[in-house]
Phi, psi and omega in degrees: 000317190289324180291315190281335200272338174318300214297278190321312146330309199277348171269312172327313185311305187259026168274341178279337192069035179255036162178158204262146157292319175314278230284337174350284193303279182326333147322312194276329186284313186314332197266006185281318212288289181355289236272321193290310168344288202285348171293300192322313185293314167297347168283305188308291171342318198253331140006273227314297189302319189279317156320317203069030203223034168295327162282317178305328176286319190269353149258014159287333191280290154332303167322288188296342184261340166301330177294307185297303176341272264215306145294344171075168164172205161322115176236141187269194181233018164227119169335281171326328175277351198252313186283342192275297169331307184288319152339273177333304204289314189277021147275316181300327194286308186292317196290316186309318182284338155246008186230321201267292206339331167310329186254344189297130190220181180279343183285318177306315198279010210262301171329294182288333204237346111320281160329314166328270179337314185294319207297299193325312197293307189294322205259312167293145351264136186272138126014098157285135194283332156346287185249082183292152182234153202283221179261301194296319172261012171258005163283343181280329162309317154285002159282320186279302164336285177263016123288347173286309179283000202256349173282335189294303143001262171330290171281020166260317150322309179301290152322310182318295168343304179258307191214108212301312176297344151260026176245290207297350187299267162351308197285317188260014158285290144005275194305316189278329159304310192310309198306283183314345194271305191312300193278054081309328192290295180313282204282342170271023165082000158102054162233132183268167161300138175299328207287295190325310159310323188283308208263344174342000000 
């Protein structure tokens, strides 16, 4: 679906003459990425409300797409199989974060958000097979990274104090980022990009 409707942009575009036929195909995956956005923002929105969890939905939703940006993870290989995943995962993040919050302690955020931390520092960033990166981003990309986590890191510290259920938010946004990056590191036989090895 997501694809037919990229085409239908992308042909209008070019029944107009506001983009080259060479350009078609970049056209097209960009108006694919748009349209997949914007689906995501409308599965957090509608989350949100059926949680009765909007803010934990739209900062999981900040979160989790700077993390992926800039760290890469898991790509499924149908829109569809990718929109069902992601679903899964901000209902397991929103329902745990409003129900679990009771059990949530400091040793779990230590646990988890160490680990976290690690895989993003050794593993990011992984590889859209889409979009491959050059020596320059993908050293700048693993920089962003792990400055992205050590800003999460912090306010997830910080939050616990004030306010538990949104740390807990955070944590397990993190934890699910970390996540999509192993089973990508695990299905791509566990090799990362070389620059990334070199410049690490």
């Amino acid at each position: 679906m997501i694809t037919a409707l990229a085409r239908i942009v992308t042909d209008f575009f070019l029944k107009y003459k506001a983009i080259n036929n060479e350009d078609a195909d970049i056209y097209q995956y960009g108006n694919e990425i748009i349209i997949s956005s914007v689906i995501d923002l409308l599965i957090v929105f509608i989350l949100g409300l059926i949680y009765k969890e909007l803010l934990n939905a739209v900062l999981f939703f900040i979160s989790f797409l700077l993390l992926r940006t800039f760290g890469g993870g898991y790509h499924a290989n149908t829109y569809l199989k990718c929109k069902i995943i992601y679903i899964i995962d901000i209902s397991v993040v929103l329902f745990l974060s409003k129900y679990a919050v009771f059990i949530y302690n400091l040793h779990t955020m230590i646990l988890i958000s160490m680990f976290s931390t690690t895989v993003i520092f050794f593993l990011a960033p992984i590889e859209n097979p889409n979009k491959p990166l050059s020596e320059s981003e993908t050293v700048k990309n693993a920089r962003k990274s792990k400055v992205l986590s050590v800003i999460l890191c912090l306010m997830i510290i910080v939050l616990y104090r004030i306010n538990k259920e949104i740390s807990l938010t955070l944590l397990l946004t993190y934890f699910s980022a970390a996540a999509a990056m192993i089973i990508e590191y695990l299905r791509k036989g566990g090799t990362v990009h070389e620059d990334q090895k070199e410049n690490g």
